[in-house]
N, C-alpha and C positions, 0 to 999 in steps of 0.2 A: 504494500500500500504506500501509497506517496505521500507519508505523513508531512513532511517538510511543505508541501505543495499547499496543501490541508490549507497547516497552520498560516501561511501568512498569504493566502486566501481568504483568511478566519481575520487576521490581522484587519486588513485593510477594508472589509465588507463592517467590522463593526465600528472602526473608526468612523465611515460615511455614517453608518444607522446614527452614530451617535453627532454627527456635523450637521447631516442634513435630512435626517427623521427621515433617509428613503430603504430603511431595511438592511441594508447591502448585497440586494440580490442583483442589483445592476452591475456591479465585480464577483458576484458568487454563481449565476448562471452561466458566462460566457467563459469561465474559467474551466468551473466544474465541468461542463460540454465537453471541453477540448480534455481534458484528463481521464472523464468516461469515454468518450471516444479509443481510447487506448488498451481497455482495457476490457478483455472479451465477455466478460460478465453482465457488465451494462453497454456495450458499445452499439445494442442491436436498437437500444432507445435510448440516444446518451442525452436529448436535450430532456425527455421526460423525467429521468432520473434526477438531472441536474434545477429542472424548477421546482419538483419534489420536495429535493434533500434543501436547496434553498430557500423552501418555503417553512421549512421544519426548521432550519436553523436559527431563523426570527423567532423562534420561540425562547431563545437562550441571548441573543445579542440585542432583540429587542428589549424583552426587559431589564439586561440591563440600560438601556440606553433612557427606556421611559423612568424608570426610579431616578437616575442621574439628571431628568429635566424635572422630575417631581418634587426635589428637594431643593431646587431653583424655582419651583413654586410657576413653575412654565406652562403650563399642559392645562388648557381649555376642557376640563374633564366633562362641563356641560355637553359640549359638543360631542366629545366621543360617545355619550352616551346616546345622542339623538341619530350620530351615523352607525354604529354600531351594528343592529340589527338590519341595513342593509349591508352591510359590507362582508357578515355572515353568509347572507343569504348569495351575494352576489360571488362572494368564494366558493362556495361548492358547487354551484351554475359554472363557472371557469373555469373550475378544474377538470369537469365531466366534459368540457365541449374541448379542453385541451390532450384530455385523454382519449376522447373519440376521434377529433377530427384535428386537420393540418390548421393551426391558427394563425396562417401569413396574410391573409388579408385586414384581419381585425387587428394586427403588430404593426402594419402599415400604415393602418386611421392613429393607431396609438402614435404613432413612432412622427406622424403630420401632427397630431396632437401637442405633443412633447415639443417639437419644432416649434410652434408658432407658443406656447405659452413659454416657451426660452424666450423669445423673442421679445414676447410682451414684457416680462421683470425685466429683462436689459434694456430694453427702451422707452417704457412707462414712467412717466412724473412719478415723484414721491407720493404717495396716498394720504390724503388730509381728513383724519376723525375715521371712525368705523362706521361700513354700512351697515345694515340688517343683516345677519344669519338668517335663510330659512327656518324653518319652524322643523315638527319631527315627521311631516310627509316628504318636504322638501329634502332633508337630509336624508333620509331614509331611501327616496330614490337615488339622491347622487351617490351613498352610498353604495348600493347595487353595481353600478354603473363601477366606481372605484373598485368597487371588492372582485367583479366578474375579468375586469382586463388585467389588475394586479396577480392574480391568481392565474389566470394564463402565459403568464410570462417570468413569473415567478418571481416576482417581488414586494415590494412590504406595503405599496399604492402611495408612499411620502411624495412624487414624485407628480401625481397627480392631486392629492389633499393639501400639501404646500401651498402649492399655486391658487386652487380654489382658494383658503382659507385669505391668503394673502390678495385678491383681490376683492375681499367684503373688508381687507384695510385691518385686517389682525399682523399684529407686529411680525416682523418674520422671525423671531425667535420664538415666540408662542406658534407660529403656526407650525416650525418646523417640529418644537416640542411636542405638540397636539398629535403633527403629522404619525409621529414614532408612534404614540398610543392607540392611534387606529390603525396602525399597520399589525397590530396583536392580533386581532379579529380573522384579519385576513392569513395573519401565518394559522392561526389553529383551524380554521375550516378546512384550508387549504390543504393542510396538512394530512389533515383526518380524509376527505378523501382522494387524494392521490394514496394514501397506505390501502383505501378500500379498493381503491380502482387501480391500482396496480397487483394486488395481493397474488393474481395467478401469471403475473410477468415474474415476480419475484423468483430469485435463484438458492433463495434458500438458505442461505451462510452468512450474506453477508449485506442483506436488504429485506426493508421491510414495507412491503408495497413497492412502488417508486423510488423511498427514499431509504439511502445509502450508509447504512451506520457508522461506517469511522471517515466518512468523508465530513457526516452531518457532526461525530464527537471532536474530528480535529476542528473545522472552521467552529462549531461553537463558542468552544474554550477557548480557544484565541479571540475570538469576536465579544464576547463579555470579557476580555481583560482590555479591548482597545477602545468599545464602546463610549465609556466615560471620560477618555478623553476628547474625543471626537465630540461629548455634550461638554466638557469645558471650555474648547476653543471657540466654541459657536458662541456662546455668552461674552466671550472678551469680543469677539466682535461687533461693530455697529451694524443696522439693520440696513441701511442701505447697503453695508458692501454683500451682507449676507443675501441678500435676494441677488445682486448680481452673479453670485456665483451658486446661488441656485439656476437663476437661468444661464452659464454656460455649462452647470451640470443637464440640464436640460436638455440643452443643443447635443449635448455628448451621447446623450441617452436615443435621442433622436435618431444619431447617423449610426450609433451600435445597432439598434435595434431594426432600420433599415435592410444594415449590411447582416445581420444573420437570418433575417428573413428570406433574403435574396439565396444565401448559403443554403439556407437548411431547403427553398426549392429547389432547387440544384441538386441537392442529393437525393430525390425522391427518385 
């Protein structure tokens, strides 16, 4: 096993979860891919495995990432409660339609998504006063919507809740903080079924469902010891520079997720 690879895999996925509340599946999928790929166990579905086991690993570098915004008194807990229950609902919807079917077109709209709200934080006025939050229908749908494409692609949804959050004019350390705590919902749905709906892919030894156990134990334990840094350095920053560099994480996430979409039809 490529423990080394794991760990600072593990490393750098919980340092984001905890900089920019986006999980670290945007460094934990495209990694994990290329290292399942390798290896004939999981190589026959390596990006399954890999949004799987990255969806499973938010359950360990997430929390720590949300406790380290919680004790900075960061995290809009209002909110996560009103998104919550779609982002369950919208997790197991994505993970079933990512198990059955090829999801390059719907990472496409994401991937044009991601682009143009890069675009919008880097190029948007400062936000002056907070708008209205929706209420708990209105969250409750974009919920869905956040939990169903995060779970397809295997990451925590900070990446799309960010953004929302920061343009109803929530500061962007609260938003990104908030983002982390509803990125939980989506790791445990997600998680639960990829392990159902992969349980007869499973090989037996060393996976459980989809998701991959000393891939999921090295990135975790490294991803909870880098987490809480990743939430201190966001706090010593100012909010305007932090949305800038949410939106060129954005942009980045864009042309990744682009270029593996393009890959992964290519290999069909």
């Amino acid at each position: 096993m490529p423990w080394l690879e794991f760990a600072i895999i593990g490393a750098a996925a919980g340092y984001l979860a905890g900089f920019l509340g986006i999980g670290g599946g945007l460094v934990t999928v495209p990694a994990l891919t290329w290292l399942f790929l390798q290896m004939p166990e999981t190589s026959d579905r390596a990006i399954h495995y890999a949004v799987a086991t990255s969806l499973a690993t938010m359950l360990v570098t997430s929390l720590s990432s949300i406790i380290a915004h919680h004790r900075r008194q960061a995290v809009f807990w209002s909110e996560v409660q009103r998104l919550a229950g779609g982002l369950l609902l919208g997790a197991l919807a994505g993970a079933a339609l990512a198990s059955a079917l090829q999801p390059a077109r719907l990472t496409l709209v994401f991937a044009g998504f991601a682009f143009l709200a890069g675009l919008q934080l880097l190029l948007s006025p400062a936000v002056r006063g907070e708008k209205p939050l929706p209420g708990v229908a209105g969250s409750s749908v974009v919920g869905v919507l956040i939990g169903g494409i995060s779970s397809m692609v295997g990451i925590g949804g900070g990446s799309l809740t960010g953004p929302w959050l920061m343009w109803h004019g929530v500061r962007a350390q609260n938003a990104v903080a908030t983002a982390a705590a509803c990125g939980y919902p989506i790791a445990v749905a997600g998680t639960v079924a990829f392990v159902v709906l992969g349980w007869k892919s499973a090989d037996g030894s060393s996976t459980l469902g989809y998701v991959h156990g000393p891939a999921w134990l090295g990135v975790s334990l490294m991803g909870a010891v880098a987490a809480p840094f990743g939430a201190a350095t966001v706090h010593k920053l100012s909010p305007a520079l932090v949305k800038r560099l949410f939106g060129m994480v954005l942009l980045l996430i864009a042309l990744r997720l682009g270029w593996r979409t393009i890959s992964s039809m290519q290999m069909i």
